[in-house]
C-alpha positions as CSV (number, residue, x, y, z in Angstrom):
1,X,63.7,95.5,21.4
2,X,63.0,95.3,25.1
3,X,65.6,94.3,27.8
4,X,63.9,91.1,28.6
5,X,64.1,89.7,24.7
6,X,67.2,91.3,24.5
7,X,68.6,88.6,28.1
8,X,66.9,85.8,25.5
9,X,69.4,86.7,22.6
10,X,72.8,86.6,25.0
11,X,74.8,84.1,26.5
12,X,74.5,83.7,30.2
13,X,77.8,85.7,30.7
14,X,77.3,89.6,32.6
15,X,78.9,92.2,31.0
16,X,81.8,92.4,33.6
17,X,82.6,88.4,32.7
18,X,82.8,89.1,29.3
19,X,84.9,92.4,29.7
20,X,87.2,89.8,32.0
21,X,87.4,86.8,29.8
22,X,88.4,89.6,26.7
23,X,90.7,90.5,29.2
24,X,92.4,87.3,29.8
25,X,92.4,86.1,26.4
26,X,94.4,89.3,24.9
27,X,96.8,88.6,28.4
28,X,97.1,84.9,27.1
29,X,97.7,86.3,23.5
30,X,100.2,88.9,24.1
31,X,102.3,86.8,26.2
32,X,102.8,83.9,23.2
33,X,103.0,87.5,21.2
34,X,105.9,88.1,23.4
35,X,107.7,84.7,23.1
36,X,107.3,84.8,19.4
37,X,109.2,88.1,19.2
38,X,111.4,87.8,21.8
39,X,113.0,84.9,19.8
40,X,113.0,87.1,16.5
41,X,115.6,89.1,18.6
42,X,119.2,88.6,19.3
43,X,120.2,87.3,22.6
44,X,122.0,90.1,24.9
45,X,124.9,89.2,26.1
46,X,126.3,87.5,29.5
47,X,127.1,89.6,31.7
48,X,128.4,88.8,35.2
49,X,125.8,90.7,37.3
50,X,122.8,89.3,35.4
51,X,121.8,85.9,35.6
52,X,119.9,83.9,32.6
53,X,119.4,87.4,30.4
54,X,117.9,86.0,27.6
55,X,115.7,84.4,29.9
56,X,114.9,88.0,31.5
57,X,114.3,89.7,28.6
58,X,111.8,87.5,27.3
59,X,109.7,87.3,30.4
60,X,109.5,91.2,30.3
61,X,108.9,91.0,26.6
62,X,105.9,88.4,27.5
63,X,104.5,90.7,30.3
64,X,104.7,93.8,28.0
65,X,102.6,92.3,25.1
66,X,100.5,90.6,27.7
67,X,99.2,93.6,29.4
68,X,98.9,95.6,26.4
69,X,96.7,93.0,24.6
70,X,94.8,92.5,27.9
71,X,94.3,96.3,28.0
72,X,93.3,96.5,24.5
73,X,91.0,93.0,24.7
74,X,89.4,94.5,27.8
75,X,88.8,98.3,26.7
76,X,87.2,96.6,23.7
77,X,84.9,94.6,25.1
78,X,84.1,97.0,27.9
79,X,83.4,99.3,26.0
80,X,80.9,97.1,23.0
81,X,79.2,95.8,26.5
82,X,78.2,99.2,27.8
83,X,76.7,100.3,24.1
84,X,75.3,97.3,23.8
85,X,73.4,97.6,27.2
86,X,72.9,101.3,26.6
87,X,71.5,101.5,23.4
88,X,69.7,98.0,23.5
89,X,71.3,97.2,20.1
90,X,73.5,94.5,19.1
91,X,74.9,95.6,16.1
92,X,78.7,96.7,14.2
93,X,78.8,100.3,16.0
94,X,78.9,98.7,18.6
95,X,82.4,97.3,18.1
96,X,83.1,99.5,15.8
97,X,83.3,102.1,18.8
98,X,84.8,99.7,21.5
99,X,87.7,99.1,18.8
100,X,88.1,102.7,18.2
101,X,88.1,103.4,22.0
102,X,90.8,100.1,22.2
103,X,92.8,101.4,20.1
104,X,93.0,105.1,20.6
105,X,93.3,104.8,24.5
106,X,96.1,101.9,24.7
107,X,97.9,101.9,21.6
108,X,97.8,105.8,22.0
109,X,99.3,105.9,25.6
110,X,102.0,103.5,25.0
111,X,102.9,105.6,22.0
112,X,102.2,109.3,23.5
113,X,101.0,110.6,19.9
114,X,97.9,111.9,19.1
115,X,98.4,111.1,15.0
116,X,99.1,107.5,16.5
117,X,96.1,107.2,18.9
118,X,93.6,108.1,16.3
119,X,95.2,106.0,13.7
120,X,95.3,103.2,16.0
121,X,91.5,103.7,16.9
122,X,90.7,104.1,13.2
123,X,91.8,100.6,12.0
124,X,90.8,98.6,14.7
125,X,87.6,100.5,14.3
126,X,87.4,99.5,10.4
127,X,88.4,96.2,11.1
128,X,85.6,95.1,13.8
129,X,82.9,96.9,11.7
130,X,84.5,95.0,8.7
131,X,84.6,91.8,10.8
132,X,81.1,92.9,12.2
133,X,79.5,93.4,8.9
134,X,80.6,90.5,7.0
135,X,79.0,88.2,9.6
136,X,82.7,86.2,10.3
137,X,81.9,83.8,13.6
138,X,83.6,81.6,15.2
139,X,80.0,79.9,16.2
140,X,77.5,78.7,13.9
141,X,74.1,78.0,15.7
142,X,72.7,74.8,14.0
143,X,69.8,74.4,16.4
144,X,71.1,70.7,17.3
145,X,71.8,69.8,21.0
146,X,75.0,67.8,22.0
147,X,74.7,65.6,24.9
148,X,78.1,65.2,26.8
149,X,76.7,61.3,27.1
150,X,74.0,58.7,25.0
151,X,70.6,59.5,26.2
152,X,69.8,55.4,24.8
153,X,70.0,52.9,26.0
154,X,72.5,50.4,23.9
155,X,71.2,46.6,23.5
156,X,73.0,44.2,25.0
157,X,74.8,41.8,22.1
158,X,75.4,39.0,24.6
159,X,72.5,38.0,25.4
């Protein structure tokens, strides 16, 4: 397939817009990640030099999760965009690859294990392809068009 039927089959978003709004939705996600956990744990005590600590901890718990979910939403999308453009192919290696790359690079340096990085890679590899494969979307084209507003008309009953 050529690069100008390919521009036909995408949205209007670039590659780098995509890459960001992965980006923004892992930050998004992680930091409700971060709430959700930071309530599993127990509150640390008061202590005279610290002020609000459970309010403390739980920001830092929400930036934690929210930059490693941004990292890993925007390596993996990065990463499916530049195969994508590069092998003119929009298909489960694709994201197969990106999520393998996602998972290997941040999971693996927060953890500094090798075992972990490629385990890491490995399943959110498996489970793009699998996602991939199946054909799971969130969209389903029905070749309608929505109008925000009524293109008719309306008769008027008053008169």
């Amino acid at each position: 397939m050529n690069p100008a039927e390919l521009r036909y089959l995408e949205e209007e978003d670039t590659p780098i817009t995509k890459t960001l709004k992965g980006a923004t939705s892992g930050f998004v996600a992680g930091n409700i990640w971060g709430t959700i956990v930071a309530t599993w744990h127990d509150v640390p005590r008061v202590e005279r030099s610290v002020a609000l600590p459970g309010l403390i901890r739980t920001l830092k718990m929400m930036g934690n999760y929210g930059v490693t979910f941004a990292a890993i939403g925007g390596v993996y999308i990065g990463v499916e965009q530049l195969l994508q453009n590069y092998r003119m192919k929009r298909d489960f290696v694709n994201g197969a690859v990106g999520g393998f790359a996602a998972g290997a690079s941040v999971i693996g340096f927060k953890a500094r294990s090798i075992p972990i990085a490629l385990a890491a890679g490995a399943s959110l590899a498996f489970t793009s392809g699998v996602i991939d494969v199946g054909g799971q979307t969130t969209r389903i084209d029905t070749g309608k068009e929505y109008y925000p507003y009524e293109t008719k008309k309306r008769p008027n009953v008053n008169n």
